[in-house]
N, C-alpha and C positions, 0 to 999 in steps of 0.2 A: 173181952179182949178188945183193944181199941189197935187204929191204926195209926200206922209210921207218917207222920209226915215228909210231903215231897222233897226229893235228897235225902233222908236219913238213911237209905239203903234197906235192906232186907233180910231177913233170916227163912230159911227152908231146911226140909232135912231132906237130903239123897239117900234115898234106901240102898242103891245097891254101892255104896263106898261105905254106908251106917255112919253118917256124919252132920250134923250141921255145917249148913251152909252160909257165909254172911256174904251177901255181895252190895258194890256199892257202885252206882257211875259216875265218874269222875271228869269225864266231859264226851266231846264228840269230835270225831279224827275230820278230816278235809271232805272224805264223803259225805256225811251226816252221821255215821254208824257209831253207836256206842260206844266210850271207853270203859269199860266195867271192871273192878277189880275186883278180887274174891279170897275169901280165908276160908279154915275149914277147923273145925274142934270137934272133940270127942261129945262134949256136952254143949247145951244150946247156953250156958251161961259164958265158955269159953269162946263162943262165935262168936257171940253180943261183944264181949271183952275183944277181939281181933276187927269188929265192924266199928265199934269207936273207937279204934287206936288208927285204921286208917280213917277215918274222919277228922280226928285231931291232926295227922300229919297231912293232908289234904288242907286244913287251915291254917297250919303252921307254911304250907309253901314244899312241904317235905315230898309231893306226889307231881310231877307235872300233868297240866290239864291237856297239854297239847299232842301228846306224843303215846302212841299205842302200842302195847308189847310186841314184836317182831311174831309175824306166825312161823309155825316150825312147820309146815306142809311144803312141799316142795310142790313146784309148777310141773304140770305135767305139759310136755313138748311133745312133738312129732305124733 
């Protein structure tokens, strides 16, 4: 088995959702912190098929590099 080269993204399996994993980083928000996106399939040939369709939209322009998905955690106050 050989490896991915830098950017090409990644495949894992998470055992406890039983899925492959594809994730990719797509750049780095104002902190330095990762932008990573991520797909999930039943089979590892369907993650590979979801980690190159964002790549290809990542080079078509279809992904912004600049902008990180909003967290859904609320701040905790007081």
């Amino acid at each position: 088995m050989t490896r991915r080269a830098k950017g090409d993204g990644g495949l894992s399996w998470d055992a406890a959702r039983e899925r492959w994993v594809a994730s990719a980083t797509i750049g780095y928000d104002g902190r330095g912190k990762r932008i990573v996106r991520r797909g999930r399939g039943r089979t590892k040939t369907e993650a590979k098929n979801k980690l190159h369709q964002l790549l290809r939209d990542l080079e078509d322009g279809l992904v912004s590099r600049t902008t990180a998905t909003p967290s859904l955690r609320r701040s905790r106050t007081g």
